[in-house]
C-alpha positions in Angstrom: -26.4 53.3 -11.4 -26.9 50.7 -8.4 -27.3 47.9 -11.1 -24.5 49.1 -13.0 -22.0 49.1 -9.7 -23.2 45.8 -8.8 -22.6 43.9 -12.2 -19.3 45.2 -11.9 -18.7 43.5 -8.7 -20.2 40.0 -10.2 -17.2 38.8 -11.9 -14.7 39.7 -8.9 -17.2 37.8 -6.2 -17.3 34.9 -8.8 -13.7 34.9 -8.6 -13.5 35.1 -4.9 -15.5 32.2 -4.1 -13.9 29.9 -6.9 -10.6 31.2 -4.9 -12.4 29.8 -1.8 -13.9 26.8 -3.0 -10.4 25.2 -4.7 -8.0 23.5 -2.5 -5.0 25.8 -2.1 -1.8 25.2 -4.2 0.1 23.5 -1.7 -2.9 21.5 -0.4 -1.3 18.0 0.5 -1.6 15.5 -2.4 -2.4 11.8 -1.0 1.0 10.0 -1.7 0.0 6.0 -2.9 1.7 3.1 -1.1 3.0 -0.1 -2.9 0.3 -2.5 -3.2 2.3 -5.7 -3.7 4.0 -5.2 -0.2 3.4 -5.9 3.5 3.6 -3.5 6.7 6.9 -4.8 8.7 5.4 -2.7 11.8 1.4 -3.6 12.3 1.7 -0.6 15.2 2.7 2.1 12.5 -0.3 0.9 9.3 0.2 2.7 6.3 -0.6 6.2 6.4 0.9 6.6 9.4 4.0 9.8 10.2 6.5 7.1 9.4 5.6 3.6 8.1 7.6 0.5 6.2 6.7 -1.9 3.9 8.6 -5.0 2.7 8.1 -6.6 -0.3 10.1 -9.2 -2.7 9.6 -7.2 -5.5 12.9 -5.9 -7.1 13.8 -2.5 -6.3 13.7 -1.1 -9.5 10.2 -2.5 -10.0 9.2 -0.6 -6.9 11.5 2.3 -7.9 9.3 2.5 -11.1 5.6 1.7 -9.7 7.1 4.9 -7.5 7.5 6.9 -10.2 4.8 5.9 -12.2 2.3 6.5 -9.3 4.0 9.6 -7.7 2.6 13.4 -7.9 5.3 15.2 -10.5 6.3 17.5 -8.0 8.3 14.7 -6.6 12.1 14.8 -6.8 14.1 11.4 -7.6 17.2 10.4 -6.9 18.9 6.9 -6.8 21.9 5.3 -5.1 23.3 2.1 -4.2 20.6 0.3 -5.6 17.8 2.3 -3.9 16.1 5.2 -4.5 14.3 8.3 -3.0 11.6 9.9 -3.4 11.4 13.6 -1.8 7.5 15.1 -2.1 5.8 18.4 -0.6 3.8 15.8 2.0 5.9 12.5 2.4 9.8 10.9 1.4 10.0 7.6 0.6 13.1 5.5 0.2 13.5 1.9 -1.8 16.2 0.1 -0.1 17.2 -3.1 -1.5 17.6 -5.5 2.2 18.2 -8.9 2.4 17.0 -9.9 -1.3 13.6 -8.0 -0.3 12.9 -4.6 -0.6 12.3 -1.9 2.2 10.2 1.0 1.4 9.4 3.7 4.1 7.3 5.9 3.9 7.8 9.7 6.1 5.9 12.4 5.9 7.2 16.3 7.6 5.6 15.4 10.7 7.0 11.7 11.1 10.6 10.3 10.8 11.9 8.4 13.9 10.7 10.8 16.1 6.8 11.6 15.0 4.3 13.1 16.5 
């Protein structure tokens, strides 16, 4: 009777500790940076709350490494010959500047006033 009881548990504590073991759904998903780009701001390196990048790179060569590159969970929306990217852990915007391109990277916890 004991043997049968616990077999019966086996396949609801295998469950449980896969539940355990796996990141949970809305686990933060490392957002890539532009590699053919430079930090503007060597006192806010990528991966920082709030970092930009500059590169001379169209921006719709940037706007589709973005997209390319991007978790599918991201939103996208363009305008005025930028776009933005709105994802569970970051935003990033492509802003044509200057005959460059500005991207910025925020995350929740950043923008102009980060912590």
């Amino acid at each position: 009777m004991l043997h049968k009881f616990l077999s019966s548990l086996a396949p609801l504590l295998l469950a449980s500790s896969v539940a355990l073991l796996a990141p949970p759904a809305s686990a933060a998903v490392a957002v890539p940076s532009y590699p053919n780009a430079v930090n503007k701001n060597p006192e806010l390196p990528r991966g920082s709350p709030m970092f930009q990048l500059e590169t001379a790179d169209a921006a719709s060569a940037v706007d589709a490494w973005y997209g390319a590159h991007l978790p599918k969970s991201c939103t996208h929306q363009t305008a005025q010959g930028g776009a933005k990217y709105a994802c569970p852990n970051a935003s990033i915007m492509i802003t044509p500047h200057d005959g460059k391109t500005l991207i910025t990277h925020m995350s929740p916890m950043g923008g102009m006033f980060g912590h």
